[in-house]
Residue frames as qw, qx, qy, qz and C-alpha x, y, z in Angstrom:
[[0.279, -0.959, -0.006, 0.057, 11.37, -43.41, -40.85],
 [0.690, 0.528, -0.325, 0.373, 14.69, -42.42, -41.78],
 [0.539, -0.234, -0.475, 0.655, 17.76, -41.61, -38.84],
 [0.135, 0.143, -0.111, 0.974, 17.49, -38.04, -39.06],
 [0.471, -0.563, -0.461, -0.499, 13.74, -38.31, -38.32],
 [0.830, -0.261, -0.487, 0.077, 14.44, -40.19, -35.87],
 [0.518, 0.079, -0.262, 0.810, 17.29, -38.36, -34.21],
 [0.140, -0.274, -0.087, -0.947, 15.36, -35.40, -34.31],
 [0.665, -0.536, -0.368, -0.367, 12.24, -36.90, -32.13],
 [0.677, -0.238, -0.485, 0.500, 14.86, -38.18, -29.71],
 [0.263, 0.302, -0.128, 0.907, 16.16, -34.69, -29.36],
 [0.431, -0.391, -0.230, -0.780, 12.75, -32.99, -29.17],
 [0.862, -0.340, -0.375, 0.021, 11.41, -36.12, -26.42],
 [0.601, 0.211, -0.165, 0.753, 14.90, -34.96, -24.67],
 [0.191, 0.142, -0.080, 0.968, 14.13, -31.36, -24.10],
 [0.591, -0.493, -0.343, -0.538, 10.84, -31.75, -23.55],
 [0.782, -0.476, -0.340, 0.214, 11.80, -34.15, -20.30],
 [0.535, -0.108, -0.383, 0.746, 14.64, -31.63, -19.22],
 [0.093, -0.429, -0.052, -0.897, 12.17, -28.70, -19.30],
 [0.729, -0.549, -0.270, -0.306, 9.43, -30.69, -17.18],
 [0.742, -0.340, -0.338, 0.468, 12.26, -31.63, -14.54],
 [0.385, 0.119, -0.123, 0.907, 13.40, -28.33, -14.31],
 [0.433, -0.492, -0.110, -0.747, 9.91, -26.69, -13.94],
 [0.778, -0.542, -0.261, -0.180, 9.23, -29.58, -11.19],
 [0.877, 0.045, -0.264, 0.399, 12.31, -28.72, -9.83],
 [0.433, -0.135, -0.294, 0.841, 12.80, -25.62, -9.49],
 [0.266, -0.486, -0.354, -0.754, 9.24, -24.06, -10.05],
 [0.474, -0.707, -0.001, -0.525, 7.09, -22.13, -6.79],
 [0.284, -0.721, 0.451, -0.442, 7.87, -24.36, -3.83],
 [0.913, 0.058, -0.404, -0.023, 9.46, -27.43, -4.16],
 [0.731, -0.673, -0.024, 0.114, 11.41, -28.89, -2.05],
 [0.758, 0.232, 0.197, 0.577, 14.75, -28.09, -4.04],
 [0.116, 0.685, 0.208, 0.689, 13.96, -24.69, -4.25],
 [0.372, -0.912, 0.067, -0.158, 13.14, -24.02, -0.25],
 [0.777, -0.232, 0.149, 0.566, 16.87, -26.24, 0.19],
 [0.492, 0.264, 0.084, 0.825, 18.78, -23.74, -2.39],
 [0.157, -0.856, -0.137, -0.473, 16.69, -20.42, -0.55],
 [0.662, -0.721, -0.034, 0.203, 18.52, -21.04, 2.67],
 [0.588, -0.021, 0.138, 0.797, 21.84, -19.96, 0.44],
 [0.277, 0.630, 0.381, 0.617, 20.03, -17.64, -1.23],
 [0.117, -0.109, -0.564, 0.810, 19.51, -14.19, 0.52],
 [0.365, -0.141, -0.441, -0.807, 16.66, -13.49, -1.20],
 [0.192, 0.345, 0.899, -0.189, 13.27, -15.34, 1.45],
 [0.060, 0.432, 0.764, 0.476, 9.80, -14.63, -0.02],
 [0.167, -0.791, -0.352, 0.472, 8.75, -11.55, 1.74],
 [0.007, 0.531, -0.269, -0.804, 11.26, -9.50, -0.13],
 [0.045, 0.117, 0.673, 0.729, 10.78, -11.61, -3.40],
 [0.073, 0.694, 0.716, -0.020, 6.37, -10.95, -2.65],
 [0.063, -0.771, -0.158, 0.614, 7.50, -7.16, -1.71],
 [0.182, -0.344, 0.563, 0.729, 9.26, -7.14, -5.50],
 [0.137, 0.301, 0.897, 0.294, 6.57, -8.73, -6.94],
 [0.008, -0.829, -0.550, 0.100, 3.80, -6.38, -5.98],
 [0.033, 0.765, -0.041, -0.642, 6.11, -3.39, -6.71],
 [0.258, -0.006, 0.666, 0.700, 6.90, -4.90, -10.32],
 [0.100, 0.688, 0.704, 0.144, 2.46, -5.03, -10.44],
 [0.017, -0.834, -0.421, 0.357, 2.35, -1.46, -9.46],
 [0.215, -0.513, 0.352, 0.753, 4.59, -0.34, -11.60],
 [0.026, -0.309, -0.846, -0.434, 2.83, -2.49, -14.87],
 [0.086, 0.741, 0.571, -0.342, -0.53, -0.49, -12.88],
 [0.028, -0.801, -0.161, 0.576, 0.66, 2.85, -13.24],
 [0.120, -0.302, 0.570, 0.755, 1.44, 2.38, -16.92],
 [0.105, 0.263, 0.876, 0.390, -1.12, 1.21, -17.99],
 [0.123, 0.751, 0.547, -0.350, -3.61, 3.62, -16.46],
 [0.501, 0.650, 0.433, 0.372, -5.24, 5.85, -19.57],
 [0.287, 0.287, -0.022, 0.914, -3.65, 9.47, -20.09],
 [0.151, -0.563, -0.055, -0.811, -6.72, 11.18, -18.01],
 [0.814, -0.487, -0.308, 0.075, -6.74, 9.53, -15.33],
 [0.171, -0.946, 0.168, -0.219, -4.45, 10.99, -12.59],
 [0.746, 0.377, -0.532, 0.134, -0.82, 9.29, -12.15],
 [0.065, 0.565, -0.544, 0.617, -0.06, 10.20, -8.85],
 [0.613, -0.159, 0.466, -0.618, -2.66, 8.15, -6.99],
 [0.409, -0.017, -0.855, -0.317, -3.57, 3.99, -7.82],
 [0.773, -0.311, 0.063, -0.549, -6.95, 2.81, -6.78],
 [0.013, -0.237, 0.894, -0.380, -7.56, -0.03, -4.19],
 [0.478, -0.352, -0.632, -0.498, -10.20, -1.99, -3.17],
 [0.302, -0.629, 0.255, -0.669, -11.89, -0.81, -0.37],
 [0.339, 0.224, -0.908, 0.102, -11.66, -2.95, 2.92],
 [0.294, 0.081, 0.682, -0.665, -14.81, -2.78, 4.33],
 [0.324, 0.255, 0.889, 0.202, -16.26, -4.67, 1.40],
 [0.299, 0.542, 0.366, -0.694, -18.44, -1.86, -0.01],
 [0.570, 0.580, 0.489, 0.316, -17.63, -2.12, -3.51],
 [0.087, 0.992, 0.051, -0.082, -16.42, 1.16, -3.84],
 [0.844, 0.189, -0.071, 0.496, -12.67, 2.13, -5.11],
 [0.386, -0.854, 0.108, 0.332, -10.52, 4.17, -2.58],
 [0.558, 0.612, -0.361, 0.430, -7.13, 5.96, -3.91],
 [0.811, -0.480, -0.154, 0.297, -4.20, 5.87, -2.20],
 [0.082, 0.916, -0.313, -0.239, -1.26, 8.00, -2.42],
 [0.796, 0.366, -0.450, 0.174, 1.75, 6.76, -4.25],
 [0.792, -0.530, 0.146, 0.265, 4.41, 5.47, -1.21],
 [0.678, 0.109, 0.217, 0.694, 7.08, 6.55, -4.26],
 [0.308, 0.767, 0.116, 0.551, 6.41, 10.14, -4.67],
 [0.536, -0.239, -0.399, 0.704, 8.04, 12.63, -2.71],
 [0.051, -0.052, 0.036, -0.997, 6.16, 16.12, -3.66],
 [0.241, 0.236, 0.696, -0.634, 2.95, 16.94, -2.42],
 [0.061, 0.471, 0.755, 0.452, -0.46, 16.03, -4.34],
 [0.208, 0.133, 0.175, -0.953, -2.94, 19.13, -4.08],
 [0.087, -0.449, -0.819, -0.348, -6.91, 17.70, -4.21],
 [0.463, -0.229, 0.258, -0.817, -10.21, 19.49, -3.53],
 [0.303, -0.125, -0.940, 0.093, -12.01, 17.11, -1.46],
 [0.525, -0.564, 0.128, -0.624, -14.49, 17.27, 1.01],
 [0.064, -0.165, 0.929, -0.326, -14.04, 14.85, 4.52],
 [0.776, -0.219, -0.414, -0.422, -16.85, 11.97, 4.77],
 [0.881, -0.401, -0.246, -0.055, -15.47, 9.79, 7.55],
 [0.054, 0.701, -0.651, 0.286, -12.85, 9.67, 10.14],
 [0.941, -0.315, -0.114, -0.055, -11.73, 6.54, 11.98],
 [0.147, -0.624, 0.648, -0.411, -8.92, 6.04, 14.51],
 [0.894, -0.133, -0.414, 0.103, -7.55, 2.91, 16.00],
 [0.160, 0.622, -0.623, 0.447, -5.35, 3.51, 19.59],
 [0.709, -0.338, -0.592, 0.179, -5.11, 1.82, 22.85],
 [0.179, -0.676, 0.375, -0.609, -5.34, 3.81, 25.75],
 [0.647, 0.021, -0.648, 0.401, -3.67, 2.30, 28.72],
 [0.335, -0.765, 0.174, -0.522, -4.69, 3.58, 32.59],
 [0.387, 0.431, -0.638, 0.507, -2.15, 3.25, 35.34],
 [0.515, -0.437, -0.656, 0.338, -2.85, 2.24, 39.06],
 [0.349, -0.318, -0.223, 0.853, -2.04, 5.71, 39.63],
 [0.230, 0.675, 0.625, -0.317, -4.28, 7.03, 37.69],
 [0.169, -0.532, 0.532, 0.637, -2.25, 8.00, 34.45],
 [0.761, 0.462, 0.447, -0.089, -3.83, 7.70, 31.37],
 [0.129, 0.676, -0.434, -0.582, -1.89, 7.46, 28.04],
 [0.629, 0.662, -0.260, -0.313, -1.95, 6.89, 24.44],
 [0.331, -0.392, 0.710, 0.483, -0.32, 3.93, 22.55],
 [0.419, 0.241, 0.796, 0.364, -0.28, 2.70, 19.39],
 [0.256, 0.650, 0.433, -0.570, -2.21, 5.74, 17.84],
 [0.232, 0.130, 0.748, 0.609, -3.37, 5.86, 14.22],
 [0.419, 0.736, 0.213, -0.488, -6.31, 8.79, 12.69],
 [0.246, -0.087, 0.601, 0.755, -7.27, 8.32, 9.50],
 [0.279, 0.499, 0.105, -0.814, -9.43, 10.50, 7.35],
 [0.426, 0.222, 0.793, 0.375, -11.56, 9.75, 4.24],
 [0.119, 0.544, -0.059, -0.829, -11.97, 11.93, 1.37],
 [0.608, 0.415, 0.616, 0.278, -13.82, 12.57, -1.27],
 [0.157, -0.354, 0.416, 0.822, -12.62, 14.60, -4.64],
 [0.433, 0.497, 0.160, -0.735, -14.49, 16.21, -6.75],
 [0.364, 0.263, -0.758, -0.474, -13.84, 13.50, -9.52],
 [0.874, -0.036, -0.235, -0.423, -15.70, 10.86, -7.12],
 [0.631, 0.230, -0.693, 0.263, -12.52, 9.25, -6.00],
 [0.762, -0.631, -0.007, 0.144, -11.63, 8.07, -1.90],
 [0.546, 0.515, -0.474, 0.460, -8.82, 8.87, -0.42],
 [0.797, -0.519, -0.310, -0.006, -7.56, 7.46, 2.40],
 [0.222, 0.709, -0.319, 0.588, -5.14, 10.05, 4.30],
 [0.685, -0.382, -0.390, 0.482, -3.44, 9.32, 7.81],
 [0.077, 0.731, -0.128, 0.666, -2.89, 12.57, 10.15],
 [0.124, 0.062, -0.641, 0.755, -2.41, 13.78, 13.85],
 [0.262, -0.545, -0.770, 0.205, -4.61, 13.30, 16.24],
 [0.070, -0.528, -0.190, 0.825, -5.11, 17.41, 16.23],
 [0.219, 0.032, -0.617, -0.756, -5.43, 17.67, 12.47],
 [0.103, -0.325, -0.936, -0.086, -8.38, 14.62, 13.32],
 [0.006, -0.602, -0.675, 0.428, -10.54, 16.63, 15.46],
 [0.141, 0.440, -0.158, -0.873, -10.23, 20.42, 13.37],
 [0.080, 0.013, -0.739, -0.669, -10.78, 18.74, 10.05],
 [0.578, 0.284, 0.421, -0.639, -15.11, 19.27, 9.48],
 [0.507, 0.464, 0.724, 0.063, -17.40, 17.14, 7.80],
 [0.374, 0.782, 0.453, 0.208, -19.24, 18.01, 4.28],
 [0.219, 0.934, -0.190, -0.209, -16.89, 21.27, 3.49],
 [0.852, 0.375, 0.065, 0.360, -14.93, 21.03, 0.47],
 [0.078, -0.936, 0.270, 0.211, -11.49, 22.63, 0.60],
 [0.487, 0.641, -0.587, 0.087, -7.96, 22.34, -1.01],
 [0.788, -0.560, 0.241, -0.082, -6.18, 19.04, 0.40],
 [0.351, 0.681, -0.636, 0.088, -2.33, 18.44, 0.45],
 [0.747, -0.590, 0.268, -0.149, -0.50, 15.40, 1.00],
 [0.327, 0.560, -0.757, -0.079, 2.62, 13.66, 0.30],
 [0.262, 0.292, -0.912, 0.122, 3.18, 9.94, 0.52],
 [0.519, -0.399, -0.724, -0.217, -0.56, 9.10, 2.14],
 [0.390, -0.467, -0.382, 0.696, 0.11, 11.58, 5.13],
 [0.021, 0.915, 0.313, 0.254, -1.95, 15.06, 5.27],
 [0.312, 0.217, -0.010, 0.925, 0.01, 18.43, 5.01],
 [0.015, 0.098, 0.254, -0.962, -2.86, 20.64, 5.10],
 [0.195, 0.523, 0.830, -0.020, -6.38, 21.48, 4.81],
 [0.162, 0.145, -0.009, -0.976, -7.61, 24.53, 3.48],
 [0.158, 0.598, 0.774, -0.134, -10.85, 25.59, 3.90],
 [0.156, 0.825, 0.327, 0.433, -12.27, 29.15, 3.07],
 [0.295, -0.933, -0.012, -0.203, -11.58, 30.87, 6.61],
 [0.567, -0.648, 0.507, 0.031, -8.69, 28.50, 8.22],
 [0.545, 0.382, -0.726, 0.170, -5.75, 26.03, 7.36],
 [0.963, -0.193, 0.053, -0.182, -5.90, 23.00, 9.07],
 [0.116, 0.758, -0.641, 0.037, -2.19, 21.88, 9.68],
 [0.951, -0.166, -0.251, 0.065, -1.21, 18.04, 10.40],
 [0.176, 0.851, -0.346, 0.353, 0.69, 18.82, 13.39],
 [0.946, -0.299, -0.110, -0.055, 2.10, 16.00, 14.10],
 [0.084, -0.569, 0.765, -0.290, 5.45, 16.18, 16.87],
 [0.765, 0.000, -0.637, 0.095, 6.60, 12.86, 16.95],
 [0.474, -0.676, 0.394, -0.404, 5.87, 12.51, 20.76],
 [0.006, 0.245, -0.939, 0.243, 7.72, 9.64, 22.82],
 [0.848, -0.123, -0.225, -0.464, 5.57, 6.57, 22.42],
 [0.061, 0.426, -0.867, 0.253, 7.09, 4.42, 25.24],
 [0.833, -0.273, -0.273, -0.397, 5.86, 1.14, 26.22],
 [0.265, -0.435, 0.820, -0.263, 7.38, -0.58, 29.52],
 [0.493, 0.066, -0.863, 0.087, 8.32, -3.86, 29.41],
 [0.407, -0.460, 0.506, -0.606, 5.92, -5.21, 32.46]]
């Protein structure tokens, strides 16, 4: 084996060991890595929140020219097997779908007072649509918008950002009139 052979394994043997000490060093969550995060401002919420907008961004390219850009599918969370859209959380003009409503579901907490005061917290109506392609869409609205909106009729639906604008049906519009009302909770 001449030197230069030789030299040249060393090297190679070398860089090999400073690449493994650097991956075990500063790779997912060593201990080296949570020590230099406490400089860092970066903690792993934001870098998970980057991470999942880099994926959605690598989604929404890749989906095929006829497919609709404005909406990425989800898997549904009540295990059905079925894929729900969502709105995008990045656009800012409204999406126009015909749909028809299948399901509504609401989550609040109603609170009654010694006095005999009942009120709303925490209140959350959301609608589920389907579009005439087959897709879900899961749309948040006002608790006014919740009750108007009927089953099985198809009509024009607007929303921006995963939040219902309007309904049109044949006879009426269906507004999502939601006044942000004072949602106080006392400290007791």
């Amino acid at each position: 084996m001449t030197p230069q052979l030789k030299n040249l394994l060393i090297l190679l043997c070398g860089i090999a060991v400073v690449l493994l000490l650097v991956i075990l060093l500063f790779g997912g969550k060593s201990p080296v890595m949570r020590f230099l995060s406490l400089f860092l401002e970066e903690d792993e919420n934001v870098r998970a929140t980057r991470m999942n907008d880099y994926k959605s961004r690598r989604q929404r390219r890749s989906i095929p020219a006829g497919q609709n850009n404005s909406a990425q599918s989800v898997r549904s969370a009540d295990g059905d097997g079925i894929d729900t859209i969502e709105a995008q959380k990045s656009t800012s003009e409204p999406i126009v779908e015909m749909a028809t409503l299948i399901q509504k579901s609401d989550d609040r907490l109603r609170v009654i007072e010694n006095s005999g005061r009942v009120r709303m917290i925490d209140e959350y109506y959301e609608l589920l649509f389907v579009t005439r392609k087959g897709q879900k869409l899961k749309i948040q609205c006002s608790p006014e918008a919740y009750e108007k909106v009927p089953f099985d009729e198809q009509g024009s639906l607007t929303y921006k950002k995963n939040t219902l604008v309007k309904f049109k049906l044949y006879d009426e519009t269906i507004y999502n009139d939601h006044t942000e009302e004072e949602k106080s909770v006392t400290a007791s």
